[in-house]
C-alpha positions in Angstrom: 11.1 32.0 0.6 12.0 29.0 2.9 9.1 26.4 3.5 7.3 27.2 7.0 7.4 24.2 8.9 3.9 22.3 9.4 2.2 22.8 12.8 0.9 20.3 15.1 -2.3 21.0 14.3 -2.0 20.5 10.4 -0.5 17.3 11.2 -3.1 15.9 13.4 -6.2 16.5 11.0 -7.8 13.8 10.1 -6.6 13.9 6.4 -3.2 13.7 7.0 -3.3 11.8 9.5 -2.9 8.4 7.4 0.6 10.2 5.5 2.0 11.9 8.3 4.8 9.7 9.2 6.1 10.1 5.3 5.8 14.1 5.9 9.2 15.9 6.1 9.4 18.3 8.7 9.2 21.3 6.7 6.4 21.7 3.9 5.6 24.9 2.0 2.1 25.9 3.4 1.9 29.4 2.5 -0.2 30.7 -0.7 1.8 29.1 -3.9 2.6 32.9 -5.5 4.9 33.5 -2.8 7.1 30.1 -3.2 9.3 31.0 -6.5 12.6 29.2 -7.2 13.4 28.1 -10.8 12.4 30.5 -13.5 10.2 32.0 -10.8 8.4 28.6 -10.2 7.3 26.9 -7.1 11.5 25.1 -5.1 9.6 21.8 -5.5 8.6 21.7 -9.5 12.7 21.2 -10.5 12.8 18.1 -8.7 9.0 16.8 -10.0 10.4 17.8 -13.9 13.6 15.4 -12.8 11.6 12.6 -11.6 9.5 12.5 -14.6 12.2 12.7 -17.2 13.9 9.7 -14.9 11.0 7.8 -14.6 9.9 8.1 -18.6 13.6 7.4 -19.3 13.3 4.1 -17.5 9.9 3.4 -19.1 10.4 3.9 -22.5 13.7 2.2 -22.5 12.3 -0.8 -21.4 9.6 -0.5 -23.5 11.7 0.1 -26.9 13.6 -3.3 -26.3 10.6 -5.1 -24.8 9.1 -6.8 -28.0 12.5 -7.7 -29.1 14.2 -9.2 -26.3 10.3 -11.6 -26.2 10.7 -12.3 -29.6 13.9 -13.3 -29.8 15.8 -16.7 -30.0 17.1 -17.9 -26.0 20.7 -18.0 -27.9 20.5 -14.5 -28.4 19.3 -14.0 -24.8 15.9 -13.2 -25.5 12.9 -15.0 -24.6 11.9 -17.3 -27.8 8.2 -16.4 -28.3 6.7 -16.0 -31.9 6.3 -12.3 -33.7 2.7 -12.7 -32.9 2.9 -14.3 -29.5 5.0 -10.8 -28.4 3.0 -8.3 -30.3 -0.1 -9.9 -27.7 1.9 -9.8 -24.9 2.6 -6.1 -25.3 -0.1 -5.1 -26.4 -1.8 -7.1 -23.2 1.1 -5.6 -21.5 0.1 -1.5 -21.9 -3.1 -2.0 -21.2 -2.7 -3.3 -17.6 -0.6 -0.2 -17.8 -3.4 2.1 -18.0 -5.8 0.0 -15.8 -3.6 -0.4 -13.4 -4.0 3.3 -13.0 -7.1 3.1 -11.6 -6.6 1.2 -8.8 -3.0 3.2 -8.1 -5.4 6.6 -8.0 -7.9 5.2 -5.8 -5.2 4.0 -3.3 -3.6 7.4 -3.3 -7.0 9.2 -2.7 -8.1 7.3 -0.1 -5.5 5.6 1.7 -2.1 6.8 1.5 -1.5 10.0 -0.2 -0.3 10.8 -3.9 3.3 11.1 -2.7 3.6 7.6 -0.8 1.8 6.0 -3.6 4.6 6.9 -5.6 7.0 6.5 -4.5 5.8 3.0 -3.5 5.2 2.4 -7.6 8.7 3.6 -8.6 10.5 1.3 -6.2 8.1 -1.6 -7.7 9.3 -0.5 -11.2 12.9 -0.4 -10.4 12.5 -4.0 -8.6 10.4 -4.9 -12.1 14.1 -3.6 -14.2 16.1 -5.1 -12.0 14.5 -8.5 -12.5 14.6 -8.1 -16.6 18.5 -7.5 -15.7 18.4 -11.1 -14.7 19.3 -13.5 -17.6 16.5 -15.8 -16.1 13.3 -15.9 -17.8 10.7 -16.7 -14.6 12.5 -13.4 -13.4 11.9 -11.6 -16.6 8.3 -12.6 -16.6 8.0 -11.2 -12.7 9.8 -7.8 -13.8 7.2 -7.0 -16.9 4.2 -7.4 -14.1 6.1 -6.1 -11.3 6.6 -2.5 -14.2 3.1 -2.9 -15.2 2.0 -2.1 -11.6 4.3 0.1 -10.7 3.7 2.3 -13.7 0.0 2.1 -13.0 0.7 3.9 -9.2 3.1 6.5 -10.5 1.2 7.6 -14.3 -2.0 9.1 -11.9 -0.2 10.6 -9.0 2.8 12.3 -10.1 1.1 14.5 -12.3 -0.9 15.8 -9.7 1.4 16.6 -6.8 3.1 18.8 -9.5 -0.1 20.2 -9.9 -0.8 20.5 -5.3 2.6 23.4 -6.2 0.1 25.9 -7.6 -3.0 26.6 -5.8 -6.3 27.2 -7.9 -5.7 30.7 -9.8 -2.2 30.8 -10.2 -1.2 31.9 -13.8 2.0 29.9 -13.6 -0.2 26.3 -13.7 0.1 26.0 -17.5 3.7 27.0 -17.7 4.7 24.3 -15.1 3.1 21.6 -16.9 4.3 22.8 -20.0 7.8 22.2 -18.9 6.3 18.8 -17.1 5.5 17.6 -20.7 8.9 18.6 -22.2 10.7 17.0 -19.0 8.3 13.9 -20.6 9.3 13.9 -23.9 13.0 14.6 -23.5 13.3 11.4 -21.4 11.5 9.2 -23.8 13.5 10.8 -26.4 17.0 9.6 -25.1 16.0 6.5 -23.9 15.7 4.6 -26.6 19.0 5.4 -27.7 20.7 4.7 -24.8 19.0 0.9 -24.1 18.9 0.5 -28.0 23.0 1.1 -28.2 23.5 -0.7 -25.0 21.1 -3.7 -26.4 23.1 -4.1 -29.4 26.6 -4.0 -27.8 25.9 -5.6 -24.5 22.8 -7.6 -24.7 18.8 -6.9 -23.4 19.7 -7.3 -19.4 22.4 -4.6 -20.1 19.7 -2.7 -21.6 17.0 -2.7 -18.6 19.9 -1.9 -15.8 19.9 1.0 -17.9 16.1 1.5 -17.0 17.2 0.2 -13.7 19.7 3.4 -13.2 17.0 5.8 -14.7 14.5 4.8 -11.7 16.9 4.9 -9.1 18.0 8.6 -10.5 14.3 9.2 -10.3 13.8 7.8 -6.7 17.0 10.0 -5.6 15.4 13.4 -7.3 11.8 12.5 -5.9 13.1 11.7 -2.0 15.8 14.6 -1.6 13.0 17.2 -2.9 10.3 16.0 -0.7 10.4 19.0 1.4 10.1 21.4 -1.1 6.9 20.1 -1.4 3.4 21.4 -1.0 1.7 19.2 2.4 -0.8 18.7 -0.7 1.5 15.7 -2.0 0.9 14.4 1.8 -2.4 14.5 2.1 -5.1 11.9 1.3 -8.2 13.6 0.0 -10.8 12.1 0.7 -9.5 9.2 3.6 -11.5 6.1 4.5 -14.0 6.4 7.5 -16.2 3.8 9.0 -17.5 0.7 7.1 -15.3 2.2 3.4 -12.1 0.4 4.5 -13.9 -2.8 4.9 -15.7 -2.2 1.2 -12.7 -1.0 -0.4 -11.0 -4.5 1.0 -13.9 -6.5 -0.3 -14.6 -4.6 -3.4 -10.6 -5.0 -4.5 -10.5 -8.8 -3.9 -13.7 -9.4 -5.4 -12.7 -7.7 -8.6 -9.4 -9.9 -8.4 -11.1 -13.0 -7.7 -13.6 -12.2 -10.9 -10.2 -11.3 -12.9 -8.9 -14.4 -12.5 -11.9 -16.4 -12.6 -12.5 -15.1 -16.1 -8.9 -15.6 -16.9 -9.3 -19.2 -16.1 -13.0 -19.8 -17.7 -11.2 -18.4 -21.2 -8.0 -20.5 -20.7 -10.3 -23.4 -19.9 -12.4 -22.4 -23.5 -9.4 -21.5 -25.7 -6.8 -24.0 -24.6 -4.2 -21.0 -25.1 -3.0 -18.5 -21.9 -2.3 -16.0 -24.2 -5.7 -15.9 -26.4 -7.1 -16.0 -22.4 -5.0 -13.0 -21.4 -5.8 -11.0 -24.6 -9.5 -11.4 -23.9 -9.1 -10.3 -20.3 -7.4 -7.3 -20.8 -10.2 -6.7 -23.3 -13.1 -7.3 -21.5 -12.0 -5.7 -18.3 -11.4 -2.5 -19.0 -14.2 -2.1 -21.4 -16.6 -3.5 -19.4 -15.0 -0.9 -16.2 -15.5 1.9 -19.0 -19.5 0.7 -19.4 -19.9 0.8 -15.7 -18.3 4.3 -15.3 -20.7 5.4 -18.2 -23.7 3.7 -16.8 -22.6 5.2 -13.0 -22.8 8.9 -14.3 -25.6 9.0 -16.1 -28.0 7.2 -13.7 -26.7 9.0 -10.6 -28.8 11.2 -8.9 -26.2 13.9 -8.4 -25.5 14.4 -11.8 -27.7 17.0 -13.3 -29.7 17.0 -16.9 -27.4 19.6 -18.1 -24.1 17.3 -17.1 -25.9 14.2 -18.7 -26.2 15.9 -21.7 -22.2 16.4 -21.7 -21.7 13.0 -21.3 -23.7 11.9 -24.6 -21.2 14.7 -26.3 -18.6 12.8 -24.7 -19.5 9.0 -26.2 -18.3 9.6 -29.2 -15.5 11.8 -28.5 -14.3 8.3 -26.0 -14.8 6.5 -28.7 -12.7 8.5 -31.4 -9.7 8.3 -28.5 -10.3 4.5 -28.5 -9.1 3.7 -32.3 -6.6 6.1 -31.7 -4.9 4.6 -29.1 -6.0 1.5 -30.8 -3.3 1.9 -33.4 -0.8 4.7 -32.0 0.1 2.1 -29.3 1.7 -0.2 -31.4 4.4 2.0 -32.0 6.5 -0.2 -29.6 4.7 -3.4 -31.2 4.1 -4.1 -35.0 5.8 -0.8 -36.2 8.8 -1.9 -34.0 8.2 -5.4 -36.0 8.0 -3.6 -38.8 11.3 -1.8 -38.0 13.5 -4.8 -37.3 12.5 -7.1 -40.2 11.1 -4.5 -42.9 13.1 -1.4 -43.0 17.0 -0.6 -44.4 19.0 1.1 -41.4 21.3 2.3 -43.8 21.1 5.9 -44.5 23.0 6.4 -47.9 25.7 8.6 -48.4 26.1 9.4 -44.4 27.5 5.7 -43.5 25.6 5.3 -40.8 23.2 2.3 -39.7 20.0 3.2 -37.3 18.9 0.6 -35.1 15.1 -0.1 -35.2 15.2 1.4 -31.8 16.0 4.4 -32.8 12.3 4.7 -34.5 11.0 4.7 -31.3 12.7 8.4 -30.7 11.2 10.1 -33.4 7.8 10.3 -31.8 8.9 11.7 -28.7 11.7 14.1 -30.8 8.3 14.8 -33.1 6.8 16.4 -30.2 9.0 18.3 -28.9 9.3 20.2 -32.7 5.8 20.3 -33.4 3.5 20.8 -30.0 4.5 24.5 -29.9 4.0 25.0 -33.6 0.1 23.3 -33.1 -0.5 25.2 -29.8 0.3 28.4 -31.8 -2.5 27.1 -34.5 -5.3 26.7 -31.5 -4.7 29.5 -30.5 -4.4 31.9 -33.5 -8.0 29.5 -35.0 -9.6 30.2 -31.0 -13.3 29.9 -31.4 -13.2 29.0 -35.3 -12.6 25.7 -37.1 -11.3 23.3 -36.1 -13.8 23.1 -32.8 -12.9 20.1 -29.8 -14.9 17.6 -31.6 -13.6 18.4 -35.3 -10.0 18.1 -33.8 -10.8 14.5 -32.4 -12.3 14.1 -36.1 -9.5 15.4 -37.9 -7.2 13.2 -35.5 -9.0 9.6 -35.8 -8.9 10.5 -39.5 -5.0 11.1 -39.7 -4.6 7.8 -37.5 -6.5 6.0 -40.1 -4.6 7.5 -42.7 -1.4 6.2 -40.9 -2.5 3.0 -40.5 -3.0 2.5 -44.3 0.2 4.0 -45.2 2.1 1.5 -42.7 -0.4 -1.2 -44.6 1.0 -0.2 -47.6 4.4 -0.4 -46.5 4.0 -3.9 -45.2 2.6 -5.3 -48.6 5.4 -3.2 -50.5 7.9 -3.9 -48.3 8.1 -7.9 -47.3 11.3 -7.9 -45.5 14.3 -10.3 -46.2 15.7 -8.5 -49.3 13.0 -6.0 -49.9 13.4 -3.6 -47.5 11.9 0.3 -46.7 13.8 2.9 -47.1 15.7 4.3 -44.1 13.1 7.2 -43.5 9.6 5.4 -44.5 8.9 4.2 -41.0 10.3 8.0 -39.5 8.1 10.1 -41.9 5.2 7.7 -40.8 5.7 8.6 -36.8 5.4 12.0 -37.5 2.2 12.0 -39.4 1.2 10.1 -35.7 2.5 12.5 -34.1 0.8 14.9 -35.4 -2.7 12.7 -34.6 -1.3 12.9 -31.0 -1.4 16.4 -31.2 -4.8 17.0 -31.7 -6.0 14.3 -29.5 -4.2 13.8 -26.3 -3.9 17.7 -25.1 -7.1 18.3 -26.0 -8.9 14.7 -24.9 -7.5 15.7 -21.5 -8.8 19.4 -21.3 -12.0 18.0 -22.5 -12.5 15.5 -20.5 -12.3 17.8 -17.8 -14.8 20.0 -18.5 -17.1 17.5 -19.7 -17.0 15.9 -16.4 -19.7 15.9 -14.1 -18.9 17.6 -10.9 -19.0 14.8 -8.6 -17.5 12.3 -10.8 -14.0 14.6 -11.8 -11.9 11.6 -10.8 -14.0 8.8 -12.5 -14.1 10.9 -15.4 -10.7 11.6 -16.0 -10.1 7.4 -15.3 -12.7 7.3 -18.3 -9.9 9.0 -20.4 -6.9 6.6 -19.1 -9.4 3.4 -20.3 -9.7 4.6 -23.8 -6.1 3.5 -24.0 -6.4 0.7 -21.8 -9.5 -0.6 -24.0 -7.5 0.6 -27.3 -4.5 -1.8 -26.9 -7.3 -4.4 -25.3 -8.7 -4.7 -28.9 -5.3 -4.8 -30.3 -4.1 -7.6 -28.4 -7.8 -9.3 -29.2 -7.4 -8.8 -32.9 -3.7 -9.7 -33.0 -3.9 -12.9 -31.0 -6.4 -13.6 -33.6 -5.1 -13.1 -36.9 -1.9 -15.1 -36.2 -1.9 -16.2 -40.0 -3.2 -13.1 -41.6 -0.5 -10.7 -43.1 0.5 -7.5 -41.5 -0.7 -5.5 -44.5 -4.7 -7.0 -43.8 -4.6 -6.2 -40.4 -3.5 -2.5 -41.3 -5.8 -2.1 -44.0 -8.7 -3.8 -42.3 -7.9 -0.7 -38.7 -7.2 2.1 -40.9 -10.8 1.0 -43.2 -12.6 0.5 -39.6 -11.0 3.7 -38.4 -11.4 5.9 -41.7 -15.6 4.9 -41.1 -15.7 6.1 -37.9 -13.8 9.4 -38.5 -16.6 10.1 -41.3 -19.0 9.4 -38.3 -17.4 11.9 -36.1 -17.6 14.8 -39.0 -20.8 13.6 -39.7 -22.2 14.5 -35.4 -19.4 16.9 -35.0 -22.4 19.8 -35.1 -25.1 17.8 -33.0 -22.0 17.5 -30.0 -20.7 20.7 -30.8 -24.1 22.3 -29.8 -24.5 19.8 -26.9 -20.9 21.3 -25.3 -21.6 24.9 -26.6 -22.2 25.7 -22.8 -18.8 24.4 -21.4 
């Protein structure tokens, strides 16, 4: 059914009235079961599934070349910093990501709309590519911030304006994000391929046009299908009245002002930017989890019952934490670990795999094995494992793979020792597989943990348990500069393998406390 076009009236309400002028002229406003277009989907979900697959191409292509081209020599056009040094930076690096996400849902909620917002953050991340395609390295320094914040406007908002196509109670919700996941994973599956191959033959700023490309493609798909839109993706929520423009404004610059006064006081202390930077990105978001935390449970409109959720929820935050702690450096010391410590050759089948490559078979991992551990929930429904024994059972595995990637450090010590071809490959899937039993179900949980009044600050509580995760990593690593990658995997996956015993041990007590939910 053709979108109706949007009357006068719906444009001048007070809520759109801030995203009007980037409103097409015709937006679907009738019930969402009646628009059906792709496999009996809403017109607008097609273009959203492009968009994402565009816009995870570009970001994970990036990211698979990123510690490489900081690590290596200028000759080889790269950027000259120490193993170490780059492991901080992108470490540092992801978790202004996830911060960053904060701010780019707050400014989409209250000022300009989801839609806007980002469409704002993919033109910042194609400008961020585009200065990485520059063999000059005060550009490349611009593009990784200039990505970092436009990441951190689009990760919030597209995900919800593909969920403004289905109004509350349609059965086709799940389905559509299904296929928004896929569109997810098939991106970040290619991409490192494609910048990997282009990296190795024509050098890392051939490699980030190729992200380049991929955001523009993304742009294209996102502008032309605008007005197969819902006006949902045009509408800001909750808009600024009176004195909250004013606040926002003062709030935002006092929290860069304190930013960068701590940055400063720790540079001043240290002596090294980098050591500075890994603190802040530490302290920051933890400290923005603690006030979230301590917001919700002294609030007066948060009731006994929800406060008692939110206890069950402490260590469930924390569990995610570690996780992301270690999954993270997939693109860090595992990519380290896939340049200097692994063989590419694959006997009897000639062929070489670039370390690159590695960073595929997560991605490829899911796409095998998410239906195969959906089916499991579903056929154990109600029995073991319950939400908090999955989050056990997942910490655990993580802690698990951080050993085994100790143990292939101190086997393996690079030079003429190497691993074999499919050590590093076997170990991404046993991730993987942690993934699967955390992310999914850390979102739906998350959710219906969440107070009532606090559904947004809540589900920014999820995004800082990565943002604090790679926080700690970048602490730690900038940190154990001389200590040898096999201690620093032993010494997570011991820490970890604790506090999954921990989470058995009050999986009953937070069971009982979320037996209501």
């Amino acid at each position: 059914m053709p979108a109706s076009p949007t009357s006068v009236e719906d444009r001048t309400r007070p809520e759109h009235m801030i995203a009007s002028r980037w409103r097409p002229r015709t937006l679907r406003t009738t019930p969402s079961v009646e628009d059906r277009g792709m496999f009996g989907h809403p017109q607008g979900l097609p273009w959203m599934l492009n968009v994402e697959l565009w816009e995870r191409f570009s970001y994970y292509g990036m990211r698979a070349i990123l510690l490489y081209f900081i690590t290596d020599t200028a000759a080889n056009g790269g950027l000259g910093l120490s193993e170490n040094s780059g492991q901080v930076v992108l470490a540092s690096y992801s978790a202004a990501v996830y911060l960053l996400a904060i701010p780019g849902g707050i400014f989409a909620d209250r000022v300009i709309g989801p839609w806007p917002s980002t469409l704002y953050g993919g033109v910042v991340i194609m400008a961020g590519h585009l200065c990485l395609s520059i063999p000059v390295n005060a550009f490349s320094w611009l593009g990784i911030v200039l990505v970092a914040i436009g990441t951190g406007f689009i990760k919030p908002n597209l995900s919800t304006i593909v969920g403004g196509l289905y109004d509350k109670g349609d059965p086709r919700r799940d389905t559509g994000f299904q296929m928004f996941y896929m569109s997810i994973n098939i991106g970040s599956l290619v991409s490192p391929l494609v910048t990997g191959w282009l990296r190795w033959h024509h050098g890392y700023h051939a490699g980030f046009s190729a992200a380049a490309v991929g955001m523009a493609l993304a742009l294209a798909a996102f502008i032309h299908g605008r007005h197969r839109l819902s006006a949902f993706a045009f509408t800001v929520p909750s808009p600024l009245v009176g004195d909250e423009r004013r606040r926002l404004i003062i709030g935002s610059f006092t929290v860069l002002v304190g930013a960068g006064m701590l940055l400063a006081a720790l540079r001043g202390i240290t002596g090294d930017l980098l050591s500075a930077i890994s603190t802040t990105m530490l302290i920051v978001p933890a400290a923005a989890a603690i006030a979230y935390f301590t917001i919700m449970f002294r609030s007066s409109k948060v009731t006994h019952r929800e406060r008692v959720h939110l206890r069950a929820y402490i260590p469930l935050w924390i569990g995610a934490v570690l996780f992301f702690m270690i999954s993270e450096q997939a693109a860090g010391k595992m990519a380290t670990f896939a340049k200097d410590n692994t063989d590419a050759h694959v006997p009897f089948f000639g062929w070489a795999i670039s370390p690159e490559t590695y960073q595929a078979v997560n991605p490829g991992a899911i796409v095998v094995l998410a239906p195969l551990v959906s089916c499991f929930f579903t056929w154990r429904a109600g029995r073991f494992p319950s939400t908090i024994m999955k989050f056990a059972i997942s910490v655990l595995i993580i802690g698990l793979t951080a050993i085994l990637i100790g143990y292939g450090f101190q086997t393996w010590t690079g030079g003429d020792d190497l691993a074999p071809w499919w050590f590093l490959g076997v170990t991404f899937v046993i991730l993987t597989i942690s993934e699967l039993f955390l992310s999914p179900v850390g979102l739906s949980t998350t959710s219906a943990l969440a107070p009532k009044n606090f559904a947004s600050q809540a589900m920014a509580l999820w995004l800082l348990t990565t943002a604090t995760g790679q926080g700690i990593a970048g602490f730690v690593i900038s940190r154990t500069a001389g200590v040898a990658d096999s201690t620093y995997y032993f010494s997570l996956g011991a820490v970890t393998l604790v506090a999954a015993v921990l989470l058995f041990a009050v999986a009953p007590w937070a069971q009982r406390q979320m037996a209501d939910v």
